[in-house]
C-alpha positions as CSV (number, residue, x, y, z in Angstrom):
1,X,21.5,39.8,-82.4
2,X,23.1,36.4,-82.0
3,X,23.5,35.1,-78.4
4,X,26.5,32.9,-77.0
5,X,23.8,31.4,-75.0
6,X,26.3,29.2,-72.5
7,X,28.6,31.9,-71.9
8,X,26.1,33.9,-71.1
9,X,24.3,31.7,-68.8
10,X,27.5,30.4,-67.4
11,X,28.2,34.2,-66.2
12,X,24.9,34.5,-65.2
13,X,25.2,31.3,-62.9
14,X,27.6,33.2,-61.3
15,X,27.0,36.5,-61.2
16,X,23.2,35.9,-59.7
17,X,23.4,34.0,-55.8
18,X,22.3,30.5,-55.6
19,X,20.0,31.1,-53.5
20,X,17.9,32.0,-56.2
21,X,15.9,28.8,-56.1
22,X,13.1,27.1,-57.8
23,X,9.8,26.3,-54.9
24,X,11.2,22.7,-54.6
25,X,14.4,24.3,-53.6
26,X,16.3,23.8,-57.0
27,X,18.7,26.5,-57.7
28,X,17.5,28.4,-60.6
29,X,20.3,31.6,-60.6
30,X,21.2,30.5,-64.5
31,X,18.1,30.7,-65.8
32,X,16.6,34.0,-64.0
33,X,20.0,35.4,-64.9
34,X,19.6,34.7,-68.9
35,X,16.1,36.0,-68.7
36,X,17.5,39.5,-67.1
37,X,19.9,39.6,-69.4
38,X,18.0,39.1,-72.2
39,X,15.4,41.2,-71.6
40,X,17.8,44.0,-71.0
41,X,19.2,42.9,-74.2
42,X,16.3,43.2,-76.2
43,X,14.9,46.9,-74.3
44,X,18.7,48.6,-74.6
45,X,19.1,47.3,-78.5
46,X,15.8,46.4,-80.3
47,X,16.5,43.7,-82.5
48,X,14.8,42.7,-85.0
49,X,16.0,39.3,-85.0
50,X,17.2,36.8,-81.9
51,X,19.2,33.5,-82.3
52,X,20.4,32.1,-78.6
53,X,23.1,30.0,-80.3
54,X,23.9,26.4,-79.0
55,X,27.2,24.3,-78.5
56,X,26.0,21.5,-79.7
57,X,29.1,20.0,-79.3
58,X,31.5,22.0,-77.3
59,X,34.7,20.1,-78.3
60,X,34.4,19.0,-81.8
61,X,36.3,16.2,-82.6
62,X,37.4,17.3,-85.9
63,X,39.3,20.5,-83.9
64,X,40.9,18.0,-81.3
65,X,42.2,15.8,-84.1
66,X,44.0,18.9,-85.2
67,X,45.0,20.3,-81.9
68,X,44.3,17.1,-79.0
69,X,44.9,19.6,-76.0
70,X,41.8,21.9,-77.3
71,X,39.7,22.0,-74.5
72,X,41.0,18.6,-72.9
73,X,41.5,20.2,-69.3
74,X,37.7,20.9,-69.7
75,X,36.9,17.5,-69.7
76,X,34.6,15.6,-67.0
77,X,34.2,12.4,-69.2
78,X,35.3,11.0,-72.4
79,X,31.9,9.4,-74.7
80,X,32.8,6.8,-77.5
81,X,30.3,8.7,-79.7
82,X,28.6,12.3,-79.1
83,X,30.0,15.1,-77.3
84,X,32.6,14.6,-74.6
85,X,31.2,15.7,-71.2
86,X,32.1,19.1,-70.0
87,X,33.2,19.9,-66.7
88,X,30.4,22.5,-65.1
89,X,29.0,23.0,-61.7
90,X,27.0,20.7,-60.6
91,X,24.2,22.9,-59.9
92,X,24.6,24.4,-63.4
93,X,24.3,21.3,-65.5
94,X,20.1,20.4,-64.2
95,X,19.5,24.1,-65.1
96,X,20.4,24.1,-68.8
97,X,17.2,21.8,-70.1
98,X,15.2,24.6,-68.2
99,X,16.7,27.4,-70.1
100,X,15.8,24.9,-73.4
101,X,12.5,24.8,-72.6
102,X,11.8,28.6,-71.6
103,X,13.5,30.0,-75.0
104,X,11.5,27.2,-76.8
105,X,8.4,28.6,-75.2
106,X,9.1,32.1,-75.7
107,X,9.6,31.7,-79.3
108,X,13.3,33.1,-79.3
109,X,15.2,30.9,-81.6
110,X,17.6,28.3,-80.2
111,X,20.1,26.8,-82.3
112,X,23.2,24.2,-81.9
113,X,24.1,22.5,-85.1
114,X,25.7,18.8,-85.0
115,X,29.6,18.4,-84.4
116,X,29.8,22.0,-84.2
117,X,30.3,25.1,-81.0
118,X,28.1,28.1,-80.7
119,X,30.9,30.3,-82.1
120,X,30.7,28.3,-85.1
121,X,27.3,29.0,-85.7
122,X,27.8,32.9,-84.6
123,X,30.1,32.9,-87.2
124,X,27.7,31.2,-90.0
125,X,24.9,33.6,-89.5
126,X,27.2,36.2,-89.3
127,X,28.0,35.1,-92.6
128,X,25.1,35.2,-94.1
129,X,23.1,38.5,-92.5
130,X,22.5,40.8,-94.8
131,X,22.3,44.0,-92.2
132,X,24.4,44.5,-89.1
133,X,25.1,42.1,-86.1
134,X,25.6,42.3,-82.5
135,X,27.4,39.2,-81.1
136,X,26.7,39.2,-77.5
137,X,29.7,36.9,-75.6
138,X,31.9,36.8,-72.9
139,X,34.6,35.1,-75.1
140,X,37.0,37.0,-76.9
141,X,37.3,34.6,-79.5
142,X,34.4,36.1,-81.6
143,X,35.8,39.4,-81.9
144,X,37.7,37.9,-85.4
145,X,34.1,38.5,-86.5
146,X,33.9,42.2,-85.8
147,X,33.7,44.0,-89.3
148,X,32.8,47.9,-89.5
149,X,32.2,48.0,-93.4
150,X,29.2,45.4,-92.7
151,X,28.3,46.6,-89.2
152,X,29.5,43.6,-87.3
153,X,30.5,44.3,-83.4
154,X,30.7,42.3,-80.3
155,X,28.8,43.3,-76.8
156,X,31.3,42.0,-74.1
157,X,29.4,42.3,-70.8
158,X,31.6,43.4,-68.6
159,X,29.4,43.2,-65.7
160,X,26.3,41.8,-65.7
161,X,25.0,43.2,-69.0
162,X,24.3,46.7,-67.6
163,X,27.9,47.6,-68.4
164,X,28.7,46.1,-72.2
165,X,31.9,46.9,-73.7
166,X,30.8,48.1,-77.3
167,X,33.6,46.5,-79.6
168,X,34.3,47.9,-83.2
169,X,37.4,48.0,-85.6
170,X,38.4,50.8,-83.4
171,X,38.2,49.4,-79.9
172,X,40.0,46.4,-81.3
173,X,43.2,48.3,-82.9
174,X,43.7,50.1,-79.5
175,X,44.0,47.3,-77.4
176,X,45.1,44.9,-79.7
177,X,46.9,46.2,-82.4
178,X,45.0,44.6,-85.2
179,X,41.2,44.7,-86.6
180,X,39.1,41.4,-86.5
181,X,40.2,39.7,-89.6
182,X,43.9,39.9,-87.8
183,X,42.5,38.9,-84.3
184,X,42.4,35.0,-84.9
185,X,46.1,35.1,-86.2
186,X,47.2,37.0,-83.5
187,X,45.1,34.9,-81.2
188,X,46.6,31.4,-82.2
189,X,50.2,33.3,-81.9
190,X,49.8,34.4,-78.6
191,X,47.9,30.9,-77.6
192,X,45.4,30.8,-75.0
193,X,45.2,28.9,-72.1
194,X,41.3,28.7,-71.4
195,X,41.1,26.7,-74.3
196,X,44.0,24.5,-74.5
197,X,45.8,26.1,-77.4
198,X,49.5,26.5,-76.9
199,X,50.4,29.0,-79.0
200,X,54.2,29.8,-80.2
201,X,56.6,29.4,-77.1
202,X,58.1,32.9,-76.6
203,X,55.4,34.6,-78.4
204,X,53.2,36.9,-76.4
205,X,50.5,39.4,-77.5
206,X,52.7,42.0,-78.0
207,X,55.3,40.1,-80.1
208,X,52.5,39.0,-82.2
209,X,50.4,42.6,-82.9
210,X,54.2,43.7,-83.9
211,X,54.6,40.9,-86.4
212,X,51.2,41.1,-87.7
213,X,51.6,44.7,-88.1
214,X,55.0,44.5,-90.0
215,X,54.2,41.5,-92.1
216,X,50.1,41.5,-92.5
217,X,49.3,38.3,-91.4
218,X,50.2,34.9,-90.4
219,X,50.3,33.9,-94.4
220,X,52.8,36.9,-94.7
221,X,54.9,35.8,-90.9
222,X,55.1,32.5,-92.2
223,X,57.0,34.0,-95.6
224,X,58.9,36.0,-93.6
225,X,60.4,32.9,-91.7
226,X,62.3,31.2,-95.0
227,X,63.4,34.9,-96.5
228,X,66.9,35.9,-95.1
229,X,66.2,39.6,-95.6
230,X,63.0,39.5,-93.5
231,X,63.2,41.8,-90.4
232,X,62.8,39.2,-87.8
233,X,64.9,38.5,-84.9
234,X,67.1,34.8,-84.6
235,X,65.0,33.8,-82.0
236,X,61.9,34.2,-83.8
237,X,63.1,32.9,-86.6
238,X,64.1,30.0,-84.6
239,X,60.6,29.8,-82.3
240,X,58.1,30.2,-85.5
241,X,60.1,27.4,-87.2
242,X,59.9,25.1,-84.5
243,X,55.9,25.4,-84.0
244,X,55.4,24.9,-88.0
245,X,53.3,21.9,-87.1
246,X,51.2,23.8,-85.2
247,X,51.1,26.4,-87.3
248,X,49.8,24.8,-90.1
249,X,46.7,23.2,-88.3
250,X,45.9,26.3,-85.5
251,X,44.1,28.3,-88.6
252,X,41.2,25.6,-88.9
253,X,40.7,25.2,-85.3
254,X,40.9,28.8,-84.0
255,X,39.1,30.6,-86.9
256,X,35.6,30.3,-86.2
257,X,33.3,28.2,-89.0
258,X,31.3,30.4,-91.7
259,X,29.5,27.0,-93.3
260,X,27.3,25.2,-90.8
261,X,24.2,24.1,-92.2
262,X,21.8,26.0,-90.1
263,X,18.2,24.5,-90.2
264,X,15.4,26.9,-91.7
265,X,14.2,28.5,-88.6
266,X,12.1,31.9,-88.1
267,X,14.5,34.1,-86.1
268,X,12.1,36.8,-85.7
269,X,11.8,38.5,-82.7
270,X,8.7,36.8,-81.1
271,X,5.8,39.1,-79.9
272,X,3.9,36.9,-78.6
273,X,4.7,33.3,-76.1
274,X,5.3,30.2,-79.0
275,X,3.7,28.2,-76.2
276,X,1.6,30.7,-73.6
277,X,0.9,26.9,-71.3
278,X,3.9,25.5,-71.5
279,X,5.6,29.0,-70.4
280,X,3.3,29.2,-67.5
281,X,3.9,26.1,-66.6
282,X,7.8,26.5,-66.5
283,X,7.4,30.0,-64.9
284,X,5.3,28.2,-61.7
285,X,7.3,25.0,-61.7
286,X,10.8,26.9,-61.4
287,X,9.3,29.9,-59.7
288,X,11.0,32.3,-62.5
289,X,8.6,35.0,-61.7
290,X,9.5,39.0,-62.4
291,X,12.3,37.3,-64.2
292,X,10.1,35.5,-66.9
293,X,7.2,38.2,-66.5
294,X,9.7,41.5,-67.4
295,X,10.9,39.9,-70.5
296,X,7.3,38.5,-71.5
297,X,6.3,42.2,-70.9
298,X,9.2,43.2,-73.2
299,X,8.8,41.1,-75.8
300,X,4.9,41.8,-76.7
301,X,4.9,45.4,-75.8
C-alpha cells in the first residue's frame, strides 16, 4: 500500500475541525486525521507492506523547465536552491514535522526522494512490486498507474476514508473512456487547471477519450495530425498543430516517474513502535491520544 501522504493529510486538515488541538493549544486536526485514516487503512485492507510517500520536492524544477506554469499559482515563495515554497494553511505547514516524526516512530516507512514529488515515487515502487498495489490519493493523476493484469488500483477517498472509491481498468473506461496507460494522454489533452497544465485550447475530456479511442494514443493523434486521410475535424487539425510545443514536452511532465532511486528501506508493516519513547513522547506533547492509541493497537495486534 503506498500512501500520497500530503494529499492525504491535506484532506485530513480539512475534513477533521481545528479545534482539534495539541494541550498547548496547537492545532493538531492533520495529524489525528492521518492517524485515523491510516489505521482504517491498515484494518479495512491488511497490507503487508506501508510506504507514506513524500514530496520531496513538490515542483521539480526539471518539470517547470518543460512546462513554467506547472504548479506556479501554488507558489508562496521562490528559493535560489531547494524546493520552492508551497502555499498551505498556515496552521497546516507547523503540523507536517509532527506527522515526520510519529510515522518515524511507528516504524511505517516514509519516503521523499530528492528533486522528485510523491507520485513519482508512487510510481517507482509501483514499478518495481512484484504483487498487487493499492495507491491511496486524492489526486487523479495516479490513476495512469492503475493496471488489472498486475493488480494495480487506486483508493480515492471520497469522504473521509470510510467511503473509498475502488478504481480498476473498469471503473476507469466508464468514466473516462480509456484504461490507465491512456489516462496521462488524455489527461495532458484535456489539461488541468490544479496544476498549471494548459492543455490543448478547445480540447476537453470528451474530445480527447474520442480521439484516443479512434487513434490509440497521443503517439497515434499526433500521426493523425500530418495524414490528410485521418478522420479529424479542421479545427482539430488546426488546434493540435498549434499546441505541438506543448505537446512534445507535456509527456515527461504529466506521466508520472518509474526510476527514482529509492533508498533501501524495510517497508514492512511494523508490529511493534520503531521508537516506543519517542512515540510516547509525541502522543503526550501533541495530545494525539485514541488517535495514536487505535492505530498502535492496530498495528501490533
Amino acid at each position: 500500500m503506498l500512501l500520497d501522504t500530503a494529499s492525504l493529510y491535506f484532506r485530513a486538515y480539512f475534513g477533521v475541525p481545528d479545534s482539534v488541538r495539541a494541550p498547548d493549544g496547537t492545532p493538531v486536526n492533520a495529524v489525528r486525521g492521518l492517524l485515523d485514516f491510516i489505521d482504517r487503512l491498515v484494518k479495512d485492507h491488511h497490507p503487508d507492506h506501508l510506504v507514506a510517500c513524500m514530496d520531496a520536492d513538490w515542483r521539480p524544477h526539471w518539470r517547470v523547465e518543460l512546462i513554467p506554469s506547472y504548479k506556479a499559482h501554488r507558489v508562496a515563495g521562490e528559493r535560489p536552491e531547494g524546493p520552492d515554497e508551497e502555499e498551505v494553511p498556515d496552521t497546516l505547514s507547523p503540523q507536517v514535522p509532527v506527522i515526520e516524526a510519529v510515522l518515524d516512530a511507528l516504524g511505517i516507512a516514509r519516503v521523499g526522494v530528492a528533486g522528485y514529488e510523491a507520485d513519482d515515487v508512487i510510481g517507482t515502487y509501483t514499478a518495481r512490486a512484484a504483487g498487487p498495489v493499492d495507491i491511496v490519493t486524492g489526486d487523479r493523476d495516479l490513476y495512469q498507474l492503475v493496471d488489472d493484469a498486475r493488480g494495480v488500483r487506486v483508493l480515492y477517498p471520497v469522504k473521509g476514508v470510510g467511503t473509498l472509491s475502488l478504481t480498476d481498468e473498469a471503473a476507469l473506461r466508464e468514466k473516462y473512456g480509456v484504461d490507465g496507460r491512456g489516462y496521462a494522454d488524455l489527461a495532458l489533452l484535456r489539461g488541468d487547471p490544479s496544476d498549471g497544465l494548459p492543455g490543448v485550447p478547445g480540447i476537453g475530456e470528451k474530445t480527447a477519450a474520442k480521439l484516443l479511442a479512434e487513434f490509440g494514443d497521443l503517439a497515434g493523434i499526433r500521426a493523425a495530425v500530418d495524414d490528410p486521410g485521418a478522420k479529424l475535424t479542421p479545427s482539430q487539425r488546426k488546434r493540435l498543430t498549434e499546441a505541438a510545443p506543448y505537446l512534445d514536452v507535456a509527456p515527461k511532465v504529466v506521466r508520472v516517474a518509474g526510476d527514482v532511486p529509492l533508498p533501501d528501506i524495510a517497508t514492512a508493516l511494523p508490529r511493534a513502535p520503531r521508537d516506543a519513547a519517542a512515540l510516547d513522547e509525541l502522543g503526550a506533547r501533541w495530545g494525539l491520544g485514541g488517535s495514536l492509541q487505535r492505530l498502535l493497537t492496530t498495528l501490533t495486534t
